[in-house]
N, C-alpha and C positions, 0 to 999 in steps of 0.2 A: 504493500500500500504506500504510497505516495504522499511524502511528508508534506502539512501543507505550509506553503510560505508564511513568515511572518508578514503581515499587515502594516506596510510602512506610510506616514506621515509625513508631507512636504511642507516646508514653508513657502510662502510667497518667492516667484523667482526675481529676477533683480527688473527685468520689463515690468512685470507687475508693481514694485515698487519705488521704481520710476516714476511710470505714471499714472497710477494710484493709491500709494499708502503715504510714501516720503513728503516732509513738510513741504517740497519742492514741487511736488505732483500736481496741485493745482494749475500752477505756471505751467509746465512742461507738457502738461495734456490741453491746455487752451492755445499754447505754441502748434500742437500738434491739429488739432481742432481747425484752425486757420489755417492752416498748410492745406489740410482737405478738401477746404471749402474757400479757399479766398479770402475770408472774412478779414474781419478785425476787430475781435472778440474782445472788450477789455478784460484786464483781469479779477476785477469785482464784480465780474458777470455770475448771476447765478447758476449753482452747479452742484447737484448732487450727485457723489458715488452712492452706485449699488452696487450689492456683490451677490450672488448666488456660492456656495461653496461648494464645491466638488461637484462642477457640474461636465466645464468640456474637458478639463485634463483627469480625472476623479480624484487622485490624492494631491492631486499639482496643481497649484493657484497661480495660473500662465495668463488669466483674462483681466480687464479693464472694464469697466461698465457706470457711465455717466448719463446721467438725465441732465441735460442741457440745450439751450434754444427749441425746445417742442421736439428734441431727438431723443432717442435711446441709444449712443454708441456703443459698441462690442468693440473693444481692440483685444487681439492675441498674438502671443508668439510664435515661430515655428521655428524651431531649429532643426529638421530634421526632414524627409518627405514631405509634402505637404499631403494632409490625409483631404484626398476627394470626397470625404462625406462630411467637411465640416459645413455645408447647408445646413444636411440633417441634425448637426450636433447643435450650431447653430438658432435652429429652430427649437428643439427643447427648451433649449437658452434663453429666449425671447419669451416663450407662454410663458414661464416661471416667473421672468422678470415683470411680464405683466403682471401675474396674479401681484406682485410684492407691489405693484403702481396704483391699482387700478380698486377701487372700493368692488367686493364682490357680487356686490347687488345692482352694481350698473348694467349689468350685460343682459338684465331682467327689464331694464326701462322700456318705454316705445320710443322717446328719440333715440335719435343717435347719439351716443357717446364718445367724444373721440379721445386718441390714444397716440401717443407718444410716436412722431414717426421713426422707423430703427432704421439702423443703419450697421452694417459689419463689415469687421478690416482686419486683415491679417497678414501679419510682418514676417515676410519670411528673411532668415541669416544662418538657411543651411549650404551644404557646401556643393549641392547636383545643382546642374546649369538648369536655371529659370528664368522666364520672361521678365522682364522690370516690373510687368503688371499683366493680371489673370485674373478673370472674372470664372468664379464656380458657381454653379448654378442646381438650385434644389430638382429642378426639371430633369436637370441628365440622367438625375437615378432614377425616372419614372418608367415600369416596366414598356409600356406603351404610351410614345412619341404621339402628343396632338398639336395639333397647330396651334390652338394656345391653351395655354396650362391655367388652369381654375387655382391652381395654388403654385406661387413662386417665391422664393427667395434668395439674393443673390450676396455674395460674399466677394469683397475685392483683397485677390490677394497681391501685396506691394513687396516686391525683391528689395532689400535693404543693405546686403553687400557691398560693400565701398567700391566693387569693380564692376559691378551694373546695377545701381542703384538707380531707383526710379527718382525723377526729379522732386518730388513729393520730401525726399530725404534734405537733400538742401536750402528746403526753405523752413526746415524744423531743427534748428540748433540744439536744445536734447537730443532728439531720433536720430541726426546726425554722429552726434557724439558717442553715442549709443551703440552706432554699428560701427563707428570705431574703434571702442570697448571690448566689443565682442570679438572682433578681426584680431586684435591684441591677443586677447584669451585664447583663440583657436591658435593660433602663431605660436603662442610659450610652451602651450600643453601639449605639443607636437615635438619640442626640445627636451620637455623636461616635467613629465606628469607629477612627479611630487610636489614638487615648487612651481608649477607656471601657472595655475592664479596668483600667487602671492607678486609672481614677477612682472606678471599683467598689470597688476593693480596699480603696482609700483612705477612701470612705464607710461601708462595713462596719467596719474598725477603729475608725472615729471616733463608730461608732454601739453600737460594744460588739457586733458581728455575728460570731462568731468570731474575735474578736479574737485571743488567746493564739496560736491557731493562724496567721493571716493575718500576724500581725509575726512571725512565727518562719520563715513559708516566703514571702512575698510573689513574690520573684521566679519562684520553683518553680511558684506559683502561678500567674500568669501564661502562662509558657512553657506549661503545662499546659492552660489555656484557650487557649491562641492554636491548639494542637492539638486541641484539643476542639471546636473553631467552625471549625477549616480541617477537621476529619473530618467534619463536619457539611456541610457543602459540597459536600465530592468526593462523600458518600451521595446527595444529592440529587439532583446533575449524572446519576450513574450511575444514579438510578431514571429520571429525565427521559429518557437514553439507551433503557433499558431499554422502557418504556413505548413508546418510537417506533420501536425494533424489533418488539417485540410488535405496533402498530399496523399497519404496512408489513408482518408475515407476513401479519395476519389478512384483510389486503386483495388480497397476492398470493395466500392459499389462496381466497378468496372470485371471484377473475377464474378462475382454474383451474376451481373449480367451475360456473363459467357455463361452460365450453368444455365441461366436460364432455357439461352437458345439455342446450347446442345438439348438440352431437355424437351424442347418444341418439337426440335429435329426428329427426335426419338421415339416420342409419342405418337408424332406423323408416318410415324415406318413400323406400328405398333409393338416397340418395346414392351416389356413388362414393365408392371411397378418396380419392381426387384431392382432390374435392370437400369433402369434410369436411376434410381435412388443410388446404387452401386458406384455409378460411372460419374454423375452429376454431385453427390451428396445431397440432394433437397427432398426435403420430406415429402410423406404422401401428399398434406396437405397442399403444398406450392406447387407437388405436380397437376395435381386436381384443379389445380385453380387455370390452369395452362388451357 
């Protein structure tokens, strides 16, 4: 039997508390907000975080989520694949956040109620060649393609990599600095896995790379990547798993189906019971069903 894993507990990753935990986070998400949009958001603009916890990473707190200007933003990270179903994950995301906005007895009125418009963005700074910019869309995963979809949801996801960064990156000095950060970190930890956060960090302060913020929280900072890069792992390990169960079904449903249709065969050239049970393995009952 099959020990089962311990049940591990992420803290916030360092995007997430960028921008939305860190005293700095208001600034650097209304920096970011106006990069998006053009605008020119002051910064005593009204603005509430919302969080959902464990909802798109499950133990990993990688999301952003502000009720600001009659919006709902979602910002998330990606360091890695970008997973094709974040629509769907996305969409979860969104009803919850409703119920947490919205009085539960409005959706009983006869007018109309309205509702937060949402909006979803996701940062990618993994290292497979990607677009500057890609729109995912909830429709792709619909079994059957209609001309237009009764229910959609789109997610823009923005490449943040310093070597094809979408221009969205340099009009947002956080976000900017930010994927400079990270370029750092993947750079040391590739020299020297025991020490290259600590020499990252070290290099971005000395390079003026969020500085203000990196001397104020270094060690926060750290503990924070060391769980950022061990979540990054176990996702892996467990898609690796994943995939070689999926392999291993598709190969026992694929031997099943050959018994089947020697079995067809068989019975079409009036084997015995015996016989097909003998040669195929499948009981009376599946040959009877034949």
């Amino acid at each position: 039997m099959t020990k089962a894993k311990p049940k591990r507990t992420y803290k916030d990753s360092v995007f997430a508390d960028l921008f939305g935990a860190d005293k700095s986070a208001k600034s650097n998400f209304i920096s970011l907000y106006n990069a998006l949009h053009g605008t020119e958001l002051p910064l005593d603009c009204e603005l509430r975080h919302i969080r959902l916890e464990q909802i798109l990473y499950m133990n990993f707190y990688n999301d952003v989520s502000f009720l600001v200007d009659n919006k709902v933003i979602v910002l998330a990270e990606h360091q890695s694949t970008v997973n094709e179903n974040m629509p769907f994950r996305f969409l979860e995301y969104v009803v919850r956040l409703y119920e947490q906005l919205q009085n539960p007895r409005d959706k009983y009125l006869r007018r109309l109620v309205k509702i937060p418009t949402p909006e979803f963005y996701v940062f990618y700074n993994g290292e497979e060649d990607y677009p500057e910019r890609k729109i995912l869309k909830l429709s792709d995963a619909f079994m059957e393609v209609a001309s237009q979809s009764q229910l959609e949801l789109t997610v823009e996801v923005i490449n943040i990599n310093p070597n094809k960064a979408d221009t969205i990156v340099y009009k947002c000095k956080p976000l900017e600095e930010y994927s400079l950060f990270v370029d750092t970190v993947k750079k040391h930890l590739k020299l020297d896995r025991e020490k290259g956060f600590e020499k990252a960090v070290q290099e971005c302060i000395n390079s003026d790379i969020l500085r203000e913020y990196l001397e104020r929280k270094s060690r926060e900072v750290m503990n924070m990547l060391l769980a950022e890069y061990d979540y990054a792992t176990d996702i892996a390990v467990q898609r690796e798993e994943s995939e070689a169960i999926g392999l291993e079904k598709g190969l026992s449903q694929g031997a099943y189906q050959n018994k089947v249709e020697t079995a067809t065969v068989m019975k079409s050239m009036n084997y015995s019971f015996d016989d097909i049970h003998k040669i195929t393995g499948l009981s009376e009952a599946e040959i009877t069903k034949l």
